[in-house]
C-alpha positions in Angstrom: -21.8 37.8 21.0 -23.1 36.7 17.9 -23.9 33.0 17.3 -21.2 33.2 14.5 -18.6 33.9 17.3 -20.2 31.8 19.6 -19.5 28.7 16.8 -16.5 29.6 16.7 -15.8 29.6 20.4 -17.3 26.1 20.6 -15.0 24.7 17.9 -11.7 25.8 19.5 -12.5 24.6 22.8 -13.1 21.2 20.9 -10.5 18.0 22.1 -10.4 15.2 20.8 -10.1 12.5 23.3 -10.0 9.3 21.6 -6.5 7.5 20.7 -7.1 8.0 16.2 -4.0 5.5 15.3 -3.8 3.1 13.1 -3.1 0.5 16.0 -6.1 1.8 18.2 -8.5 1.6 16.4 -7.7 -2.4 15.1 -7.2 -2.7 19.0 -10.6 -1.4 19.8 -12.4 -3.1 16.8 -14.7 -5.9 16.4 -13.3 -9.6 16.5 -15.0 -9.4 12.7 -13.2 -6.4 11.9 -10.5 -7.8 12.9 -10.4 -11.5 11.3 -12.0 -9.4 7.9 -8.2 -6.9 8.0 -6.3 -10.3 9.1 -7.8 -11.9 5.6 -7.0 -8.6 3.5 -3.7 -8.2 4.6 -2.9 -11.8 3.9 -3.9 -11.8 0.8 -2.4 -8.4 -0.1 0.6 -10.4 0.9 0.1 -13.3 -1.2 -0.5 -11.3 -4.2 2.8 -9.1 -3.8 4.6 -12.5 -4.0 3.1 -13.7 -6.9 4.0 -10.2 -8.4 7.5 -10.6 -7.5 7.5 -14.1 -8.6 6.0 -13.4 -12.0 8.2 -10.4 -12.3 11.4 -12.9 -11.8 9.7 -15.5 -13.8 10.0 -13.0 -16.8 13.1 -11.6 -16.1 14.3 -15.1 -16.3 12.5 -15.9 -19.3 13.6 -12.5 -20.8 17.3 -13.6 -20.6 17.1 -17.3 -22.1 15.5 -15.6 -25.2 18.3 -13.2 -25.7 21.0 -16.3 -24.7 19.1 -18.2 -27.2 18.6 -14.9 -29.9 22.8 -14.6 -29.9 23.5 -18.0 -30.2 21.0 -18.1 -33.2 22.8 -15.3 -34.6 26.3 -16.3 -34.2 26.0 -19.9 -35.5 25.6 -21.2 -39.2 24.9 -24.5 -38.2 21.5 -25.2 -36.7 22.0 -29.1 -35.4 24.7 -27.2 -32.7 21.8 -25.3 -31.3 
């Protein structure tokens, strides 16, 4: 048996024996690991609001211009706007 072989041998016998999910391995981390993904995820939920709200705060924005835009257009008198 070459060592090759033998290598080869060795890696299929290989288990793994340790739970790799997401949830595991937050469950078997560090109370600092822990609080530090507690902090991301907070804030990666804070700025996804924001987005959303700044994303509405244009939209709105967006359609008082062109509200504004046609009555500019459609009027001859500008003391009515």
């Amino acid at each position: 048996m070459t060592e090759l072989q033998a290598w080869k041998g060795a890696v299929l016998r290989m288990e793994v024996k340790h739970d790799l999910s997401i949830l595991a391995l937050l469950a078997d981390a560090s109370f600092l690991v822990q609080l530090v993904m507690a902090i991301l995820l907070g804030l990666s939920v804070v700025s996804w609001w924001y987005i959303f709200r700044k994303a509405y705060a244009f939209r709105d924005a967006r359609e008082n211009t062109e509200a504004f835009e046609a009555g500019f257009v459609a009027t001859t008198d500008l003391d009515s706007l």
